[in-house]
C-alpha positions in Angstrom: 0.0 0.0 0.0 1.0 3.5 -0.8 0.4 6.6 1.0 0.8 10.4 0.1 -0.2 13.4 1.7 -1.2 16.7 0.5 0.1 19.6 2.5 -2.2 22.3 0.3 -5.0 20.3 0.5 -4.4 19.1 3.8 -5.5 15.2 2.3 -4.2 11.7 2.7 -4.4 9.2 0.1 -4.7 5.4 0.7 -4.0 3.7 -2.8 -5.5 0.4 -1.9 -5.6 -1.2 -5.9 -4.5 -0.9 -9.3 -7.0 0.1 -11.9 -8.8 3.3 -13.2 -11.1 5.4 -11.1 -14.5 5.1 -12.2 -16.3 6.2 -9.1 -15.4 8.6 -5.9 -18.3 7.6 -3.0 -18.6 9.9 -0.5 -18.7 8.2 3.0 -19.3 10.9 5.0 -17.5 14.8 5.2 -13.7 13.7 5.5 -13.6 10.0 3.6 -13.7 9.6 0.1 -13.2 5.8 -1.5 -12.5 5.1 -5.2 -13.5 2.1 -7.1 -13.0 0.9 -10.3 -15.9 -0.5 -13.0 -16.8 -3.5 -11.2 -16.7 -2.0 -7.4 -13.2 -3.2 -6.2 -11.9 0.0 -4.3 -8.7 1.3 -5.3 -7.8 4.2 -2.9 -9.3 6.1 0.1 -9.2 9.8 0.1 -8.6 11.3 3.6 -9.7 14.8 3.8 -8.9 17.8 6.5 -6.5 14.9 7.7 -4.4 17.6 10.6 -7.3 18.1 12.8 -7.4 14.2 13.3 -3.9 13.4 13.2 -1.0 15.4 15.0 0.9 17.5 12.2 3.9 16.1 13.7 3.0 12.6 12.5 2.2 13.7 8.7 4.9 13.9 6.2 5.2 15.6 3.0 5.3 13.8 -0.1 5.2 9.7 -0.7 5.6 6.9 2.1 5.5 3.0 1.5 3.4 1.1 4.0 4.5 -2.6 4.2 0.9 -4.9 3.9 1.1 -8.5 5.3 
C-alpha cells in the first residue's frame, strides 16, 4: 500500500488497488473511497486529515506502507 499526503490540501491518500477510477463515494464529510468499473476500491481519500492526526506525525510527499 501506498500513502501520500497533501500539504495544500491538507489530504491523505490510501492507494489500496491498481486500476482506473470510475467512481469517488462519498462516506461521509472527511472519507472519500474510489473504485474501479466493477466496485473493487482502489484508494481512500482522507480529507482535512491535521485536525485528526497530530501535524507532527504527517509527512510531506510519498511513504511505503509494508501490507502482510
Amino acid at each position: 500500500m501506498r500513502v501520500t499526503y497533501d500539504k495544500q490540501a491538507d489530504a491523505m491518500y490510501l492507494y489500496i488497488g491498481r486500476g482506473k477510477i470510475k467512481k469517488t463515494i462519498p462516506v461521509n464529510q472527511r472519507v472519500l473511497i474510489d473504485v474501479d468499473k466493477s466496485g473493487k476500491l482502489i484508494g481512500i481519500e482522507l480529507l482535512f486529515i491535521s485536525q485528526a492526526m497530530p501535524k507532527s506525525k504527517l509527512r510531506i510527499g510519498k511513504m511505503r506502507i509494508p501490507v502482510a
